[in-house]
C-alpha positions in Angstrom: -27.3 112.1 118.0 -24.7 111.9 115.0 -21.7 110.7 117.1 -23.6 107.6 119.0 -20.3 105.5 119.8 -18.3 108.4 121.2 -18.3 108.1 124.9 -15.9 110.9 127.2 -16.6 110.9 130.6 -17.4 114.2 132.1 -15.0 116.0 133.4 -16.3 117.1 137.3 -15.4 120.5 138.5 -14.0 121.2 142.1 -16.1 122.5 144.4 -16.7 125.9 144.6 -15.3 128.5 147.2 -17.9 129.4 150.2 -18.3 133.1 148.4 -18.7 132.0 144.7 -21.3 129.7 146.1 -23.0 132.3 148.2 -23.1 134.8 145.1 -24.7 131.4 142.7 -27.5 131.0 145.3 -28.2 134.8 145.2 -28.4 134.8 141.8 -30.7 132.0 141.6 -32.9 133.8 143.7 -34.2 136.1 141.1 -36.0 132.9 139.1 -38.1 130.7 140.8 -36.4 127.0 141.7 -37.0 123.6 143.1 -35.8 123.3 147.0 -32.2 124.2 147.8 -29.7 121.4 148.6 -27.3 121.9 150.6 -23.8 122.3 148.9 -20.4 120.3 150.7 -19.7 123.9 151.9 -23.3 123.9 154.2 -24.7 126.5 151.8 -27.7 126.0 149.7 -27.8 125.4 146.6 -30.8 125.7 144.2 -31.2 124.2 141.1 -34.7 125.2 138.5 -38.1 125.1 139.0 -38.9 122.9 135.4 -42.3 124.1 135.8 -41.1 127.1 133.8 -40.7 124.8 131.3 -43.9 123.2 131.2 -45.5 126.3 130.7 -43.3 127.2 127.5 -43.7 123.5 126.7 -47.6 123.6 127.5 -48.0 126.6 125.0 -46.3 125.0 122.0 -46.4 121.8 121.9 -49.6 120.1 119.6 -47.7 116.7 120.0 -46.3 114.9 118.4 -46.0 118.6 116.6 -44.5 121.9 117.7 -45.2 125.2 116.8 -41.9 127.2 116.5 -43.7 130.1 115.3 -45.4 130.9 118.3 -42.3 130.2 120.4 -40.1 132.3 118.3 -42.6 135.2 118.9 -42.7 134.6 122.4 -39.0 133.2 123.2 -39.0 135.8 126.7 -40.2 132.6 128.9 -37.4 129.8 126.9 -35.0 132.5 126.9 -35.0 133.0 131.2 -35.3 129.1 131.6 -32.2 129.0 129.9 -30.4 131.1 131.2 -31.6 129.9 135.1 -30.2 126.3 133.8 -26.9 128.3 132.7 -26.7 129.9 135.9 -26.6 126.6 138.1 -22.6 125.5 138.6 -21.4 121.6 138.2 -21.0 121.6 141.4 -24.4 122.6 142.6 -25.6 119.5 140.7 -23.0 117.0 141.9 -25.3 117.5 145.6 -28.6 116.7 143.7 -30.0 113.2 143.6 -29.1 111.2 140.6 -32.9 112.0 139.3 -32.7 115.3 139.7 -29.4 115.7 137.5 -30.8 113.3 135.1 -34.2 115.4 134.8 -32.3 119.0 134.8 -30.1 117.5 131.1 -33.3 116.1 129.3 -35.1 119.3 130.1 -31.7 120.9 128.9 -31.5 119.0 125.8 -34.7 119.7 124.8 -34.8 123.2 126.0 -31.4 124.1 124.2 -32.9 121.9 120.4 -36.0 124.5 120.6 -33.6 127.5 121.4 -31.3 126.1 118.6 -34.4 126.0 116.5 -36.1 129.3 116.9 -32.7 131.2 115.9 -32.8 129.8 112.9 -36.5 129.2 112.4 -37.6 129.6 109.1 -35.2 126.8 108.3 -34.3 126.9 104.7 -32.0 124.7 102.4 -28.6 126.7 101.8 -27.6 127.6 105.4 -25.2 124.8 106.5 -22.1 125.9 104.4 -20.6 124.4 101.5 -19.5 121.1 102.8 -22.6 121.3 104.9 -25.0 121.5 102.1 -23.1 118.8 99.9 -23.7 116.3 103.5 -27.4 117.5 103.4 -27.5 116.8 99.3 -25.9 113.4 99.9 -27.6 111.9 102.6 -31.0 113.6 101.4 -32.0 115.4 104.2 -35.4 117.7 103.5 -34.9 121.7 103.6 -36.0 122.5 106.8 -34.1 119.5 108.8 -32.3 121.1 111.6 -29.5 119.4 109.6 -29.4 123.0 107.3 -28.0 124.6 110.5 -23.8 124.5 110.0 -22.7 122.5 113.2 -26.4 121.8 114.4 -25.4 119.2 116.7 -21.6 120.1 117.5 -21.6 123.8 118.1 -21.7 125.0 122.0 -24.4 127.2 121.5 -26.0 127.3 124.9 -25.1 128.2 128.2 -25.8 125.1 131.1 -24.6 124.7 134.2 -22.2 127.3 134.2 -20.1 127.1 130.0 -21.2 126.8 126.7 -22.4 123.5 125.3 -23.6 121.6 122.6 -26.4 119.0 121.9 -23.6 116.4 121.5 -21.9 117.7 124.7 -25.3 116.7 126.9 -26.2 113.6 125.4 -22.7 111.7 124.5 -20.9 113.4 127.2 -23.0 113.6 130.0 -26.1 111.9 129.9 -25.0 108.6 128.6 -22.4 108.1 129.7 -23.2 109.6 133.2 -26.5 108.1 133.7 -26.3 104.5 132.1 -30.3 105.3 131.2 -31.1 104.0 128.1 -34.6 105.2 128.1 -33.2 108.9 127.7 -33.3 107.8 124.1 -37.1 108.3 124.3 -37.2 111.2 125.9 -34.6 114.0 124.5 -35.9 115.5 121.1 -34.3 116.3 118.1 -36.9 118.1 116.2 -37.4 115.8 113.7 -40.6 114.0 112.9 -39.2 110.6 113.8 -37.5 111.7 116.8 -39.2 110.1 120.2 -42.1 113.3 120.5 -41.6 116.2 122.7 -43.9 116.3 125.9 -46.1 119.3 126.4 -44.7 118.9 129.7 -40.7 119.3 131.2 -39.2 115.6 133.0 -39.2 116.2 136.9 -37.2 114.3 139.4 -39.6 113.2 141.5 -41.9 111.4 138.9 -38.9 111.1 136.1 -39.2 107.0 136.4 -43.1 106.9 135.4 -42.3 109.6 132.9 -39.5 107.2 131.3 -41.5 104.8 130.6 -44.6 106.5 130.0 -42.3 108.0 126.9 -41.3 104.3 126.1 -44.5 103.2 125.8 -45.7 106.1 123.8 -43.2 105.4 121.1 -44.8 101.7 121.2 -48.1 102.9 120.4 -47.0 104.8 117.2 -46.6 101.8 114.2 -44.1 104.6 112.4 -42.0 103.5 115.6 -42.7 100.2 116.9 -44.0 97.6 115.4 -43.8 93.0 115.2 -44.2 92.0 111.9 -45.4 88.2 111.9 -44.0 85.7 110.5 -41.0 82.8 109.8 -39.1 84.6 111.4 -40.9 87.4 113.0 -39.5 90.6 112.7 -39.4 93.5 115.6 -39.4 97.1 113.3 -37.9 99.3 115.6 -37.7 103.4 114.9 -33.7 104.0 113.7 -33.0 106.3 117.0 -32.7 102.2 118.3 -30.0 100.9 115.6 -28.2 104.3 116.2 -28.2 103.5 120.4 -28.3 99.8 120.3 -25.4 99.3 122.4 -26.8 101.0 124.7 -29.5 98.2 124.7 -26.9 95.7 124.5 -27.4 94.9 121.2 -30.1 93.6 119.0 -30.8 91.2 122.2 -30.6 93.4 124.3 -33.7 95.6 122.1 -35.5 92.4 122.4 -35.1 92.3 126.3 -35.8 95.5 126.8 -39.2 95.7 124.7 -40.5 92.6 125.8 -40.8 94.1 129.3 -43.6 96.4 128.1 -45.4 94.0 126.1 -48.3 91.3 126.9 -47.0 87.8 127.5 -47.5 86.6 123.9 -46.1 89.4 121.9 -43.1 89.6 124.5 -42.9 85.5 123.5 -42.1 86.3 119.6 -40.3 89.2 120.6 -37.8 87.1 122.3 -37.7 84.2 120.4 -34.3 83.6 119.1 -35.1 83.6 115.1 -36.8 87.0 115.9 -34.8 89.7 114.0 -34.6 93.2 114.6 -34.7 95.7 111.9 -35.5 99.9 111.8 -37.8 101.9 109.9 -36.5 105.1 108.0 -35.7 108.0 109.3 -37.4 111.2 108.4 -35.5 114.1 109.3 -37.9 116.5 108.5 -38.9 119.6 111.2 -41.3 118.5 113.4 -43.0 121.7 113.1 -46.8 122.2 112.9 -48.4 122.5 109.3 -49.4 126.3 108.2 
C-alpha cells in the first residue's frame, strides 16, 4: 500500500528439474491441497487447500473486526497455512489457471498481514525506530497502526512460494501488475479500520469472480467508504484506498465507470455525469482489532 505507483514486473523462475519437482509434490503431501496440476515436466503439482484458511479466518474474524488475541494464542493453524503457501515453487504456479494464482496471493497477502500482526501484537507506539516514530508523529498515525512496526510493509518477512517476501512485494510486484485486477484493491487487507474488511472466509479460484465483486459491493454498502453526495455538482466520496489506486481505475473517470457498474440506473446517471467530482474520505489507520 505505501508505494502505489511503483510497478516491477515479476521476475518468473525457470522451470524446475524433474527431481526438485518430485521432492515439492512430496512435500506438499503432508498438508492437505487443492487438485494437482500437472507441471511442464508431466509431474503434479499441488498448490493449497485455502479451506485451511477459512477455518483460521472463520475463527477470528467478527467483521469488519478481528480478534488478534485469539489468533495470537492459537497461531498453530496460520502458522502451517503459511508455510504450505511457502512450500509451493513459482513454477508450480505458472501451471495454475490465472484464478487460481490470483486467489493463492490475496489469501497470501492477507494471511502474511495477520502473521505480521500477531508477532507484534500488542502493538504499541515506540516500536518503529527513530526515523520510524518521527514518520508515525508526522503523519499522525494512532499507536497501534501496524505503521509502529519498523519496515511494516517493506520487510520480507514471510515465506511464499518458495523466498521471502514482503506485503509490498505481493501487491506492487505481483498482483498488480501481474493480474491487471483492480478489484484486488477490495479484497487484500491491511489491518486497518478503513482498509476494504477481511472475509471470515479465504478467496477460492473457482468462485474468486463473485467473491470480487461481492467485496466491491460490500465496501458500497459502508457510507465510511462509499458514498454520492447530491448536489451542483454531485460529488462521489470514495474511501482513500481509491485516490491511492486510481490509476489502476484509470483515473477519476475511470472510478466513475467502474462504480457506476454496481449502481441502479439513476445513481449510476449522477455518478457519471461529467461535473460529477470525485473526492476520498480520511483514512484511519487505526488496528482493526476487536474492542476489549
Amino acid at each position: 500500500m505505501p508505494r502505489p505507483a511503483l510497478r516491477r514486473p515479476l521476475l518468473v523462475v525457470g522451470l524446475v528439474t524433474t527431481a526438485l519437482a518430485v521432492l515439492v509434490v512430496l512435500m506438499g503431501t503432508m498438508g492437505s491441497g487443492t487438485p494437482a496440476h500437472p507441471t511442464a515436466d508431466g509431474v503434479p503439482a499441488e498448490l493449497p487447500d485455502h479451506g485451511d484458511f477459512t477455518r483460521v479466518l472463520d475463527r477470528v474474524v467478527q467483521m469488519p473486526l478481528v480478534d488478534y488475541q485469539a489468533l495470537q494464542d492459537d497461531r498453530t493453524a496460520l502458522d502451517a497455512y503459511i508455510a504450505r503457501l511457502g512450500a509451493v515453487s513459482e513454477a508450480e504456479l505458472a501451471e495454475a489457471s490465472r484464478a487460481e494464482q490470483l486467489a493463492f496471493w490475496i489469501n497470501a497477502y492477507n494471511a502474511c498481514m495477520l502473521q505480521l500482526v500477531i508477532d507484534h501484537y500488542p502493538i504499541e507506539a515506540g516500536r518503529a525506530g527513530l526515523f520510524g516514530g518521527i514518520r508515525n508523529r508526522v503523519a499522525g498515525y494512532p499507536d497501534n497502526s501496524v505503521w509502529q512496526i519498523r519496515d511494516v510493509f517493506s520487510r520480507n518477512h514471510c515465506h511464499v512460494a518458495g523466498r521471502d517476501r514482503s506485503q509490498d512485494e505481493i501487491e506492487h510486484d505481483i498482483i498488480r501488475p501481474e493480474f491487471d485486477e483492480p478489484r484486488i484493491h477490495f479484497a487484500v487487507n491491511c489491518a486497518a479500520v478503513s482498509c476494504p474488511v477481511l472475509w471470515p472466509m479465504a478467496y477460492e479460484a473457482a468462485t474468486l469472480d463473485e467473491e470480487l465483486d461481492r467485496a466491491v459491493r460490500h465496501l458500497m454498502a459502508g457510507h465510511e467508504h462509499f458514498r454520492i453526495e447530491p448536489g451542483e455538482p454531485a460529488v462521489l466520496r470514495l474511501n482513500r484506498v481509491m485516490d491511492w489506486y486510481s490509476g489502476d481505475f484509470g483515473g477519476a473517470e475511470g472510478l466513475k465507470a467502474f462504480f457506476a457498474d454496481y449502481l441502479p440506473s439513476h445513481e449510476a446517471e449522477v455518478v457519471l455525469r461529467p461535473d460529477t467530482r470525485v473526492e476520498f474520505f480520511e483514512y484511519d489507520w487505526t488496528l482493526n482489532d476487536v474492542t476489549r
